[in-house]
Every structure is written in C-alpha cells, then in structure tokens.
DSSP file (Angstrom, degrees, kcal/mol; ACC not computed):
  #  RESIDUE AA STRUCTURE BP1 BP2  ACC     N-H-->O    O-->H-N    N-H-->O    O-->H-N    TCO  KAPPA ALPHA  PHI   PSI    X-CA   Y-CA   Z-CA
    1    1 A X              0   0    0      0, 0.0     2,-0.1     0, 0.0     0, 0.0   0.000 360.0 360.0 360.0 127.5   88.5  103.9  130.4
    2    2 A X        -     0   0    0      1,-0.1     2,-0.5     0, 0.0     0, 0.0  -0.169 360.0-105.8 -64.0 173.0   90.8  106.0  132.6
    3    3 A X        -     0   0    0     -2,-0.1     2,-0.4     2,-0.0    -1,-0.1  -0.876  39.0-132.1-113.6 129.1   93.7  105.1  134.8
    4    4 A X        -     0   0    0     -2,-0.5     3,-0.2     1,-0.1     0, 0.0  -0.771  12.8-121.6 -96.9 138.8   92.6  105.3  138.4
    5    5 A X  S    S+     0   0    0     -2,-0.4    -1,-0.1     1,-0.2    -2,-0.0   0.458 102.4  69.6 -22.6 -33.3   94.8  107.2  140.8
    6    6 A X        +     0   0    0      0, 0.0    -1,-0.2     0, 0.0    -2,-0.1  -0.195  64.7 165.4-107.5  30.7   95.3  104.2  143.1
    7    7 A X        -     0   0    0     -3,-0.2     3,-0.1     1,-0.0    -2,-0.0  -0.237  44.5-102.8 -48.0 128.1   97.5  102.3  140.8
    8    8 A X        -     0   0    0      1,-0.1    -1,-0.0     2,-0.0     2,-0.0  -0.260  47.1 -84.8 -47.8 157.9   99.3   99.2  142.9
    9    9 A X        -     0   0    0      1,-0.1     2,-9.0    33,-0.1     3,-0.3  -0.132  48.0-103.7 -49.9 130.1  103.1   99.6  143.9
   10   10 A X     >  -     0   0    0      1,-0.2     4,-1.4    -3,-0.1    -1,-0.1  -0.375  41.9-165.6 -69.7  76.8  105.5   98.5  141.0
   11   11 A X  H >> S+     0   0    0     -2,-9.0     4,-2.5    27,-0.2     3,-0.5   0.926  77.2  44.4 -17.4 -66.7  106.2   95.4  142.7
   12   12 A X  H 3> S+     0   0    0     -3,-0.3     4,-0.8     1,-0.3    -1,-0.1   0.995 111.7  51.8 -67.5 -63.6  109.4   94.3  140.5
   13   13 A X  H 34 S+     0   0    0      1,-0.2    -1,-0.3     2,-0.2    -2,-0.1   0.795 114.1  46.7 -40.2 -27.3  111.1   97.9  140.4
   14   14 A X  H << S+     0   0    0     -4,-1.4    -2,-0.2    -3,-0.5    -1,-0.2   0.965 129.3  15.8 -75.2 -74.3  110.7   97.7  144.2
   15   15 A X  H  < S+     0   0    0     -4,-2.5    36,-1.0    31,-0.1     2,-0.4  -0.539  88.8 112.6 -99.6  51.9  112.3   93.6  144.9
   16   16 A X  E  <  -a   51   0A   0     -4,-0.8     2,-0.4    34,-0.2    36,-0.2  -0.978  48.1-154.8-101.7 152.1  114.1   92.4  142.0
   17   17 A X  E     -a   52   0A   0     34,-1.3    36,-0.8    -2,-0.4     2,-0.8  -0.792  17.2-135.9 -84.5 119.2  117.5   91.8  141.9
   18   18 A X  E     -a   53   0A   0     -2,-0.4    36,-0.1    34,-0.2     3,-0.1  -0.846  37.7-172.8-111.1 107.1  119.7   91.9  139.3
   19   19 A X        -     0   0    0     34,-4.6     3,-0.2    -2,-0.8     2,-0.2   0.679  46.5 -25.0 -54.3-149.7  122.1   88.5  139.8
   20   20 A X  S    S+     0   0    0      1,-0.3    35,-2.8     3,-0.0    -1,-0.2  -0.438 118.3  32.8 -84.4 139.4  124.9   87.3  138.2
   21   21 A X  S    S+     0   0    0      1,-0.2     2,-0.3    -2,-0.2    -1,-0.3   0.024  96.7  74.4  94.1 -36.4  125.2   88.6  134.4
   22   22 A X        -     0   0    0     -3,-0.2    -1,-0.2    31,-0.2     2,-0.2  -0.768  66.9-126.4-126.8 178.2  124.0   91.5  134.2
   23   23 A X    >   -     0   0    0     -2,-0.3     3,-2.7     1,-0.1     4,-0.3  -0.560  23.7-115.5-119.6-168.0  124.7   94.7  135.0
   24   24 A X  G >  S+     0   0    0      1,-0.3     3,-1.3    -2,-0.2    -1,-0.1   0.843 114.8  65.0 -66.1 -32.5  123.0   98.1  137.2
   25   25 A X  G 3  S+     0   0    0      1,-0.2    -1,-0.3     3,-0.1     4,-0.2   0.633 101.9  49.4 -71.9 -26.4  122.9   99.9  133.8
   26   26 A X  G X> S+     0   0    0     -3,-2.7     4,-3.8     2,-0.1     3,-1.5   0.595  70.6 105.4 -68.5 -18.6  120.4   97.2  132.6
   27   27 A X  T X4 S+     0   0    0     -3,-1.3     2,-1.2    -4,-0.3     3,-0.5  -0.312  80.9  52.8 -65.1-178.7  118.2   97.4  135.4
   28   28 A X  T 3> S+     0   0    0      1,-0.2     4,-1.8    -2,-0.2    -1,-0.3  -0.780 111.1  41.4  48.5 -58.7  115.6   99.4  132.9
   29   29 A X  H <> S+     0   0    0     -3,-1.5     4,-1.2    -2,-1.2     5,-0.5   0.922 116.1  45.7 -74.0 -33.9  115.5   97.0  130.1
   30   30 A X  H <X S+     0   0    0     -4,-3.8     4,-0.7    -3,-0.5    -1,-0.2   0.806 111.6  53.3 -84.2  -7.6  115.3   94.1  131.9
   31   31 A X  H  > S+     0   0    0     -5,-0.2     4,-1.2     2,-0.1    -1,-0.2   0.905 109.5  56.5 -44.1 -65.7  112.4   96.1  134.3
   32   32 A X  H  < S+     0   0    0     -4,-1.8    -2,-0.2     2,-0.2    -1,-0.1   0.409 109.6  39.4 -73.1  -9.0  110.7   96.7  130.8
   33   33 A X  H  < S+     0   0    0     -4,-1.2     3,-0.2     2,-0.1    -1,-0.2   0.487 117.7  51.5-109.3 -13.4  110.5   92.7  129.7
   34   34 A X  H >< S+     0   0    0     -4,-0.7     3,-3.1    -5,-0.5    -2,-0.2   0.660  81.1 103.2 -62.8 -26.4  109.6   91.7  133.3
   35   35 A X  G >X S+     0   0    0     -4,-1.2     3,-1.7     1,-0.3     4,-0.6   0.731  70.2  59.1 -11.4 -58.8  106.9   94.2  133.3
   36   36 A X  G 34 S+     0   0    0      1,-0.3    -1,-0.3    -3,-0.2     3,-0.3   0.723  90.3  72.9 -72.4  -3.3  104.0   91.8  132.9
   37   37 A X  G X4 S+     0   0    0     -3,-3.1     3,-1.4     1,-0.2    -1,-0.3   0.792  83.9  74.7 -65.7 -37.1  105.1   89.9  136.1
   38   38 A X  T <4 S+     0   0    0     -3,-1.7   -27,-0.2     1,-0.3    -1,-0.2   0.697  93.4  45.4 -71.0 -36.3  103.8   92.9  138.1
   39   39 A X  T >< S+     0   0    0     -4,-0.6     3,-0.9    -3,-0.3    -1,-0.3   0.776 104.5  62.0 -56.4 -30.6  100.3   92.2  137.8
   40   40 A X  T <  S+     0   0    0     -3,-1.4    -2,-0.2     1,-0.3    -1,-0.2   0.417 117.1  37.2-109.6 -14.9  100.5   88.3  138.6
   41   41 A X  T >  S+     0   0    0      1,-0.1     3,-0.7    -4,-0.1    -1,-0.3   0.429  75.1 103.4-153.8  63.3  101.7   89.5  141.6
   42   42 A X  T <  S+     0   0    0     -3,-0.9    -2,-0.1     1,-0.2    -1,-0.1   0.271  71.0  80.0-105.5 -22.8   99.9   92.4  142.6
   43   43 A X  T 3  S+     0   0    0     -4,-0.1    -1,-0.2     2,-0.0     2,-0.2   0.867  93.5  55.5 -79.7 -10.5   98.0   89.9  145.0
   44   44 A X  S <  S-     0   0    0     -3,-0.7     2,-0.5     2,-0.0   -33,-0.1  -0.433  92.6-105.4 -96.7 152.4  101.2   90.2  147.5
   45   45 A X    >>  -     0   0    0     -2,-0.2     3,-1.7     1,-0.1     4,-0.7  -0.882  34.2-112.7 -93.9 136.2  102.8   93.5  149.2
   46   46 A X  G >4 S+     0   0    0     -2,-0.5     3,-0.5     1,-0.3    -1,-0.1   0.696 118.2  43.0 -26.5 -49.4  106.0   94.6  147.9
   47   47 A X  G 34 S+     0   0    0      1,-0.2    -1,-0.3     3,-0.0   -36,-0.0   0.806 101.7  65.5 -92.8  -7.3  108.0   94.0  150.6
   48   48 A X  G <4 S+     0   0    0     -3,-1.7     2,-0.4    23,-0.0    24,-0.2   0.832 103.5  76.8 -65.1 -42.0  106.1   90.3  151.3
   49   49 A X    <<  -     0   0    0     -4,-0.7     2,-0.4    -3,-0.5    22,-0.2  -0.539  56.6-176.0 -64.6 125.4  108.1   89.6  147.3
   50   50 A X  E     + B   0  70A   0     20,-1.7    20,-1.9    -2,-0.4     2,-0.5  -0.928   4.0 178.8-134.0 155.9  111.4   88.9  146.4
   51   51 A X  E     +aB  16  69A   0    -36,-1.0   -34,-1.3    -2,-0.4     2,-0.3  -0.893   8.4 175.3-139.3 140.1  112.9   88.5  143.0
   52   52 A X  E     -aB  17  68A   0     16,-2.2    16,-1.6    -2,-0.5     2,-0.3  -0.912  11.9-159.2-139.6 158.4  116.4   87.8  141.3
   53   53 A X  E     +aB  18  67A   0    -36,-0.8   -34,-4.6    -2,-0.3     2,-0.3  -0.911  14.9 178.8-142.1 144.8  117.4   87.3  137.7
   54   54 A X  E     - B   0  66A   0     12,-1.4    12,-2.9    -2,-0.3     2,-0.3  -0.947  15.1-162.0-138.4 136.1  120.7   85.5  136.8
   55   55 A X  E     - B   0  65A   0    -35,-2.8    10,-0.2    -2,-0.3     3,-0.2  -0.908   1.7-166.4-118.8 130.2  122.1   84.7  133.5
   56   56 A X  E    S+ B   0  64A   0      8,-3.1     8,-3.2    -2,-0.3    -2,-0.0  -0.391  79.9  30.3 -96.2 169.9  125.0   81.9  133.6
   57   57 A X  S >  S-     0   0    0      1,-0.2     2,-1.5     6,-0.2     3,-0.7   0.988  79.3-169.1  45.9  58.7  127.0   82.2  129.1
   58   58 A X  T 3  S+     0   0    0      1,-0.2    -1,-0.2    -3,-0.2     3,-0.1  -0.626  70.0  10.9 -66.5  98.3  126.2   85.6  129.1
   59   59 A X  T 3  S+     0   0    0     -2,-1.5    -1,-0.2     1,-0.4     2,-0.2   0.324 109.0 101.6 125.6 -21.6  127.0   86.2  125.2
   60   60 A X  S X  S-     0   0    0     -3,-0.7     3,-1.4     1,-0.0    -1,-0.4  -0.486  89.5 -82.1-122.3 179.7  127.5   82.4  124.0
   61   61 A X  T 3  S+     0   0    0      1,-0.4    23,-1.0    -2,-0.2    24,-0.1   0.487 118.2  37.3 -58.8 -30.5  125.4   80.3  122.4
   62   62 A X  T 3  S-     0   0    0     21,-0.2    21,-0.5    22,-0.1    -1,-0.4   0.278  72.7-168.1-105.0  -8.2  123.2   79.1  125.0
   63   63 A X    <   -     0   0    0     -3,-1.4    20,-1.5    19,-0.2     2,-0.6   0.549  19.4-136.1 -33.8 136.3  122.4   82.0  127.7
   64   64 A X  E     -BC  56  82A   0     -8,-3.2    -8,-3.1    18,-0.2     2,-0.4  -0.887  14.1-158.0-124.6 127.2  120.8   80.7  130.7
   65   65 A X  E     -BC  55  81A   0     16,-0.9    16,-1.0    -2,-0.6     2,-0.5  -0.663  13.9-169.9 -83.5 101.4  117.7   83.0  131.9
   66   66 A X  E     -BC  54  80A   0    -12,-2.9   -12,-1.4    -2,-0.4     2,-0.6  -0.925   7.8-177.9 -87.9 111.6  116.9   82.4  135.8
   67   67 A X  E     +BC  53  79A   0     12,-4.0    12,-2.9    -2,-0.5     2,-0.4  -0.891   5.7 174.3-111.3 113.9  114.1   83.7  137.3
   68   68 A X  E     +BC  52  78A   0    -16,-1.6   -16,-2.2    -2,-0.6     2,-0.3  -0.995   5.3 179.0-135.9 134.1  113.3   83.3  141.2
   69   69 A X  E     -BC  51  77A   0      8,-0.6     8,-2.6    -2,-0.4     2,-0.4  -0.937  11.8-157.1-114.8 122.0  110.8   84.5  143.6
   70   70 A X  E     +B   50   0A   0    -20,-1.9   -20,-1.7    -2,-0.3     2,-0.3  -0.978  16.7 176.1-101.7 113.1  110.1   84.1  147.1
   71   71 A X    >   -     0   0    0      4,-0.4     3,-1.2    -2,-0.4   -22,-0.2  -0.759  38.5 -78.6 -88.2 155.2  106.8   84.6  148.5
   72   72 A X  T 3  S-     0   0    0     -2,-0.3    -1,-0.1     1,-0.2     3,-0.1  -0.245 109.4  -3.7 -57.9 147.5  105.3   84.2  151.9
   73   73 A X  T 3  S+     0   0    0      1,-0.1     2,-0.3    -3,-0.0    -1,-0.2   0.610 110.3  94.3  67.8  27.6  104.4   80.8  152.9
   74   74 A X  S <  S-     0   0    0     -3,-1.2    -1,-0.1     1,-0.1    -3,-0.1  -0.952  78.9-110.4-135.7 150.2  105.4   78.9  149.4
   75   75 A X        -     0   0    0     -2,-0.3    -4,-0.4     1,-0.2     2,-0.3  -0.023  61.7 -66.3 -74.7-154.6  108.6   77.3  148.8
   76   76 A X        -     0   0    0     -6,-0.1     2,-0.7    -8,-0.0    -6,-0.2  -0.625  49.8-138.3 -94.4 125.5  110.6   79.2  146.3
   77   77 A X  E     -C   69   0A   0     -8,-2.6     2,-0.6    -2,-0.3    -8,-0.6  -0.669  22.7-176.3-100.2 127.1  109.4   79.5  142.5
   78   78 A X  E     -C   68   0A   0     -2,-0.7     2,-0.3   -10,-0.2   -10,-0.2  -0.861  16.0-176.7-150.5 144.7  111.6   79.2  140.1
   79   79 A X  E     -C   67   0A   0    -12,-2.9   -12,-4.0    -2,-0.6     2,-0.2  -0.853   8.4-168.6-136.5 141.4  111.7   79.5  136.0
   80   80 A X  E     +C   66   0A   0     -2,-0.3   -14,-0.2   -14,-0.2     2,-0.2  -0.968   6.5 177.4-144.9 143.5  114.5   78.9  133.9
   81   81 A X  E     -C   65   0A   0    -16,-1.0   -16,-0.9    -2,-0.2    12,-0.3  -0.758   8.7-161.2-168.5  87.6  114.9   79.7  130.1
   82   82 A X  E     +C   64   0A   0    -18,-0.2   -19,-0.2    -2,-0.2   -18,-0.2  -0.444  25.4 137.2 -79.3 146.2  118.0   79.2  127.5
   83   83 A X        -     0   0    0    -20,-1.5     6,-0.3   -21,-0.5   -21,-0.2  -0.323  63.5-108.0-175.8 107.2  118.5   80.9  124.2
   84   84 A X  S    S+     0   0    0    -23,-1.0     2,-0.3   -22,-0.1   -21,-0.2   0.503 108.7  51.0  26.3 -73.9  120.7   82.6  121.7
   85   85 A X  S  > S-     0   0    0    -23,-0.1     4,-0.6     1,-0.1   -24,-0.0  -0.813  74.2-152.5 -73.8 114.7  118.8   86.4  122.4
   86   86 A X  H  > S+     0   0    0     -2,-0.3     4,-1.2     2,-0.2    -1,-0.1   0.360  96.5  57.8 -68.7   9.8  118.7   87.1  126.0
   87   87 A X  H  > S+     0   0    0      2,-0.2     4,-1.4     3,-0.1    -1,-0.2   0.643 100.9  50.3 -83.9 -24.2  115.9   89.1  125.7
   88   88 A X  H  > S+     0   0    0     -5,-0.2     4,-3.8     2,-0.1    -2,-0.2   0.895 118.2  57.8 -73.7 -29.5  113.6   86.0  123.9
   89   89 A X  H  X S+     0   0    0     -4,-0.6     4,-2.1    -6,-0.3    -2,-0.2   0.851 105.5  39.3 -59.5 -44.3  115.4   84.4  127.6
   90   90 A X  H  X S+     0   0    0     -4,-1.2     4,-2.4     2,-0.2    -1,-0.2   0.739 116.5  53.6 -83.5 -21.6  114.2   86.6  129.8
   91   91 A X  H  X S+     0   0    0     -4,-1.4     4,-4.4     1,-0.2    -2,-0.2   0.995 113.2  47.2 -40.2 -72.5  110.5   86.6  127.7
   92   92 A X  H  X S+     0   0    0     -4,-3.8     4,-2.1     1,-0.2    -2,-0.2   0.730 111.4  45.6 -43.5 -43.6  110.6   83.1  128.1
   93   93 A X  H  X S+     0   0    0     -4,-2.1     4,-1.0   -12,-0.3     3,-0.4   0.993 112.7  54.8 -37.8 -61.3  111.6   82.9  132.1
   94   94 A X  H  X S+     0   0    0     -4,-2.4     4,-1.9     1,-0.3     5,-0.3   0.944 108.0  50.3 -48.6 -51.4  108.9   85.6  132.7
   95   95 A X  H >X S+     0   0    0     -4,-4.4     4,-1.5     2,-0.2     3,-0.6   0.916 109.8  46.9 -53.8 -52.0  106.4   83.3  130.9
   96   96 A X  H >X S+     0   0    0     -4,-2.1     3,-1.5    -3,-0.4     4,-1.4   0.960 112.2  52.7 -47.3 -90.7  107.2   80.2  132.9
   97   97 A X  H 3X S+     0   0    0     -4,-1.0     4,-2.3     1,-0.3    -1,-0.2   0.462 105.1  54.0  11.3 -68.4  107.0   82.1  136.1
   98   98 A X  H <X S+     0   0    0     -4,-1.9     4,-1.1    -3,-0.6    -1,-0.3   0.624 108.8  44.9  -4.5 -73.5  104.0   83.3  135.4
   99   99 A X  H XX S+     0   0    0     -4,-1.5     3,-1.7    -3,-1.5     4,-0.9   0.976 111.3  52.7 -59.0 -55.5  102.3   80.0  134.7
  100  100 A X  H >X S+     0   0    0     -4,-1.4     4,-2.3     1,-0.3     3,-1.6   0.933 113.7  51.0 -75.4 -61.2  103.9   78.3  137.9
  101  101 A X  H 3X S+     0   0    0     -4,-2.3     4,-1.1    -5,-0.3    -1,-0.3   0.713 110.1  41.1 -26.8 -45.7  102.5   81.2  139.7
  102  102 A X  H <X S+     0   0    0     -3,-1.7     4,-0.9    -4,-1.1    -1,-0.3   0.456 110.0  61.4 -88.3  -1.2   99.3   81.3  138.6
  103  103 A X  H <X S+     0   0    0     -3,-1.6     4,-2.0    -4,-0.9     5,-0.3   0.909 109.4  42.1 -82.3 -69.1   99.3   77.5  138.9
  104  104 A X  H  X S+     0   0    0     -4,-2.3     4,-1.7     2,-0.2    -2,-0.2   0.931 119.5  42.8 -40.7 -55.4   99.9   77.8  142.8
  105  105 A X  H  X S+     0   0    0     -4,-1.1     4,-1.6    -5,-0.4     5,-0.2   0.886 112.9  53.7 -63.0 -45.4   97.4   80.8  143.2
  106  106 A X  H  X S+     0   0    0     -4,-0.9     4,-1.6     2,-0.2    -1,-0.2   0.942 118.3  36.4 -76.6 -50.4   95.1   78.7  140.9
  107  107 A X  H  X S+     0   0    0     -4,-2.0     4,-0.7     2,-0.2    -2,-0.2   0.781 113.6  58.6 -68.9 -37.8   95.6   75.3  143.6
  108  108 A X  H >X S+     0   0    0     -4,-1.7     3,-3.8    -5,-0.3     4,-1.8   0.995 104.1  43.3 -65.3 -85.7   95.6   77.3  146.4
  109  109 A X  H 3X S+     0   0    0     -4,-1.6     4,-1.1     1,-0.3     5,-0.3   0.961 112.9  55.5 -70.3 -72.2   92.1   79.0  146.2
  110  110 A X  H 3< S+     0   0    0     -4,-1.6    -1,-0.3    -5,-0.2    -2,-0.2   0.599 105.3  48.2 -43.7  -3.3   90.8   75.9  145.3
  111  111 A X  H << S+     0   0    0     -3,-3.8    -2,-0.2    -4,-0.7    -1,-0.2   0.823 120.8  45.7 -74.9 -56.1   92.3   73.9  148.9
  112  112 A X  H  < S-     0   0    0     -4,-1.8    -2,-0.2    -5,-0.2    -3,-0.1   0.582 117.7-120.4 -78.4   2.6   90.7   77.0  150.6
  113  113 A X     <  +     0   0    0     -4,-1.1     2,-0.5    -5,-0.3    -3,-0.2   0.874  67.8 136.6  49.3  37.1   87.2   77.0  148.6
  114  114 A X        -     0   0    0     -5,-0.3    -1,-0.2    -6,-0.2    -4,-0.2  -0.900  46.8-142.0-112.9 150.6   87.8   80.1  147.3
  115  115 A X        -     0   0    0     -2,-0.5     2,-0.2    -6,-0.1     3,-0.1  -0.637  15.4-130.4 -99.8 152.4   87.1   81.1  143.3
  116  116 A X        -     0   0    0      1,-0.2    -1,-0.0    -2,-0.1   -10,-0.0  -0.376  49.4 -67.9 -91.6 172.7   89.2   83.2  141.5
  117  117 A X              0   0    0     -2,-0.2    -1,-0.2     1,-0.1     0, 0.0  -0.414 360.0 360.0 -55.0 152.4   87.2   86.5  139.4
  118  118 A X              0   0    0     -3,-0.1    -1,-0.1     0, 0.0    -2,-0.0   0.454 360.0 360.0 -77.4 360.0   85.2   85.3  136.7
C-alpha cells in the first residue's frame, strides 16, 4: 500500500503548546510521543484544535503529565498522568486522552444516529 498525496495536516505540530516544564528545544520529542494523537483527531481542522502539555516536579519523583484539548462545541478534555520517566508520562497522558476522546466521538455519533466505520 502506498502513501497517498493528500495526507491530513499534522494537527499537533500545528496547535500544541508546550506549558509549563518544558522547554522549545523539546518541542520534537515530545511531537514524536504525541504523534498518535493526530489521527484521533484528524476528524477536526487544525485551527478548530487546541492543545497544551504541562508538567508540574519536572525531575522528582512524581512528574505530573497534563494533557488538554479544546475542541469546538465540547467542554475541555483533559488527561493527566504521573511517573518517575516523563516520557512513560507523556505515553500515559496521550493514552487517556485518547480514550476520553474517542469516548465523546463514540457518544456523540450515537445521540446523532450516526455509526462510526466498521
């Protein structure tokens, strides 16, 4: 299978933020473990998103991972994820996110009688 020309806009590279904790020089890795977010919200236009990550102990035992998104017409989603590694942190946000996203999109087309792909 080839990669078709008409790839969507890299949502996240486009609206996320990078909060408190980290810094601009990071903006790469933390691009590259967010990555899988882009699909999940692919169903939106770029500028229709917006996204921050914060992490409060940056370094100490605990790190705490915040991940929040605003989209049109939903209150604000937000996933939160402590750990030792901030990279297992930022895994973890992404995954929570993720669900609670697809949990709304999932609730949503069922209010409206609409099915998701099979």
């Amino acid at each position: 299978m080839s990669e078709t020309t008409n790839t969507p806009p890299r949502i996240l590279r486009e609206q996320l933020r990078l909060g408190a904790g980290f810094a601009s020089k990071e903006r790469d890795h933390v691009l590259e473990i967010l990555s899988p977010l882009d699909r999940h919200l692919a169903h939106w236009h770029a500028e229709q998103v917006d996204l921050e990550v914060t992490v409060k102990d940056r370094g100490g035992p605990e790190q705490k991972v915040t991940l929040e998104t605003w989209l049109p017409h939903w209150p604000s989603v937000v996933a939160t994820a402590a750990g030792r590694e901030l990279d297992h942190a930022l895994i973890e946000a992404r995954k929570e996110l993720i669900r609670q996203i697809e949990d709304k999109k999932s609730k949503h087309e069922m209010g409206t009688g609409r099915r998701g792909p099979a």
